[in-house]
N, C-alpha and C positions, 0 to 999 in steps of 0.2 A: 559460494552462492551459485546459483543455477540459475541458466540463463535466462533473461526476460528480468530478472529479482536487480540485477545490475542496475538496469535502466529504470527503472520504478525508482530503487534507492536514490540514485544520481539525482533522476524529476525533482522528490520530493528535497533532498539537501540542498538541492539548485535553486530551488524555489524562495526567494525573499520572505511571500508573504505565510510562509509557511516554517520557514526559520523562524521568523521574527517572534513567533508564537512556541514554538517545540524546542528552540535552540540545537542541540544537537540531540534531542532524547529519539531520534527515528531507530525501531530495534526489530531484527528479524527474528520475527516467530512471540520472542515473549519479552515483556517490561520487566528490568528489575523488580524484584519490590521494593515500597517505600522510593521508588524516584517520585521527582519533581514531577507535576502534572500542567499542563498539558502533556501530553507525548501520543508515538506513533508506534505500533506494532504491523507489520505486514507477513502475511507466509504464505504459500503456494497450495492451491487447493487441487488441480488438477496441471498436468502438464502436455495435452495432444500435440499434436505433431500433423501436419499434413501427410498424407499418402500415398506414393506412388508406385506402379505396378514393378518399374524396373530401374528406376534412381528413388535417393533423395531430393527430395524438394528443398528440403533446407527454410522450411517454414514453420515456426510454430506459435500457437495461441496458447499457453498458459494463460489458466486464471488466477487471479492473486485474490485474498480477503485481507482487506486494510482498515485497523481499527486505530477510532480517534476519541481519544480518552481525556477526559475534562473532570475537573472537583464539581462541577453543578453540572447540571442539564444544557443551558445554553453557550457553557462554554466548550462541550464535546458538540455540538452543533454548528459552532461558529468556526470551529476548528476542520469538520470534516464539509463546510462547505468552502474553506481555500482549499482544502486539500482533493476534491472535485472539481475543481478546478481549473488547478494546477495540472492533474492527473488527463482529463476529458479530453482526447482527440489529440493528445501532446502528440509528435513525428519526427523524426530526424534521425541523426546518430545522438543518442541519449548513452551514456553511462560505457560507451564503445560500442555500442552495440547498433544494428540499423531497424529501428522502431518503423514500421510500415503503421501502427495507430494504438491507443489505448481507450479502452473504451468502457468506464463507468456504468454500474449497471447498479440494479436491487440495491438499498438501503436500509437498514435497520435500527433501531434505537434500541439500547441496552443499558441495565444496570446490576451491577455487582454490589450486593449488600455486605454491610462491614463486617470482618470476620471477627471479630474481638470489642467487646467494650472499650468505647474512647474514641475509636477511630470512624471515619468517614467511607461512606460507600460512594464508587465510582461508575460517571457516567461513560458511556461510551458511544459514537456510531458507529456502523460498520457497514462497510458495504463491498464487491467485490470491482474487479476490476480487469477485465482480458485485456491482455498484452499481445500484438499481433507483430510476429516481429522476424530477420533473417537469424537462421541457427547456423551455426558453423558444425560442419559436415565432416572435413577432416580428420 
């Protein structure tokens, strides 16, 4: 994992009300196929770095995109608003790492049509998430 991805994973495992619903399916980058539904996918969409003229700063803001995937429409909806949450302004030492903020942004609603006769298309939202956080320099 790359850093910032630690602390998001950690948030979101840490999270009761977001277990409670996902159990363990949180997966980086891509879902099984055929897992259980609800579930979580997240993956790094950019990675900046603060910048200084003659050190490192040792700060960076990663963006992450987090998708919450449900069999209807309001069950990827009900899902990605604990998972906004959970996520919105969380701080601390999260996952080892020292989170200065996380901060929820742009949302989208999404659906994938069934690829095959029989089966069900999936809902999704998605939205991104910047990770403001200390990087280790070392």
């Amino acid at each position: 994992m790359s850093q910032g991805d630690e602390a998001l994973y950690a948030q979101l495992s840490g999270t009761s009300n977001v277990t409670n619903l996902v159990g363990t399916r949180i997966y980086p980058v891509e879902r099984p196929q055929g897992d259980a539904l609800p579930a979580i996918t997240y993956q790094q969409v950019s990675g900046p770095r603060v910048q200084l003229l003659n050190a490192n700063s040792g700060a960076a803001y990663p963006l992450f995109q987090v998708n919450c995937y449900g069999e209807f429409y309001p069950d990827a909806k009900a899902l990605g608003k604990v998972v906004r949450i959970a996520l919105h302004q969380a701080t601390g030492t999260i996952g080892g790492e020292t989170v200065h903020s996380m901060l929820v942004r742009d949302s989208r609603d999404n659906y994938d049509p069934p690829v095959s006769a029989g089966e069900s298309g999936i809902f999704w939202e998605s939205f991104d998430v910047r990770i403001w956080h200390a990087e280790d320099t070392s």
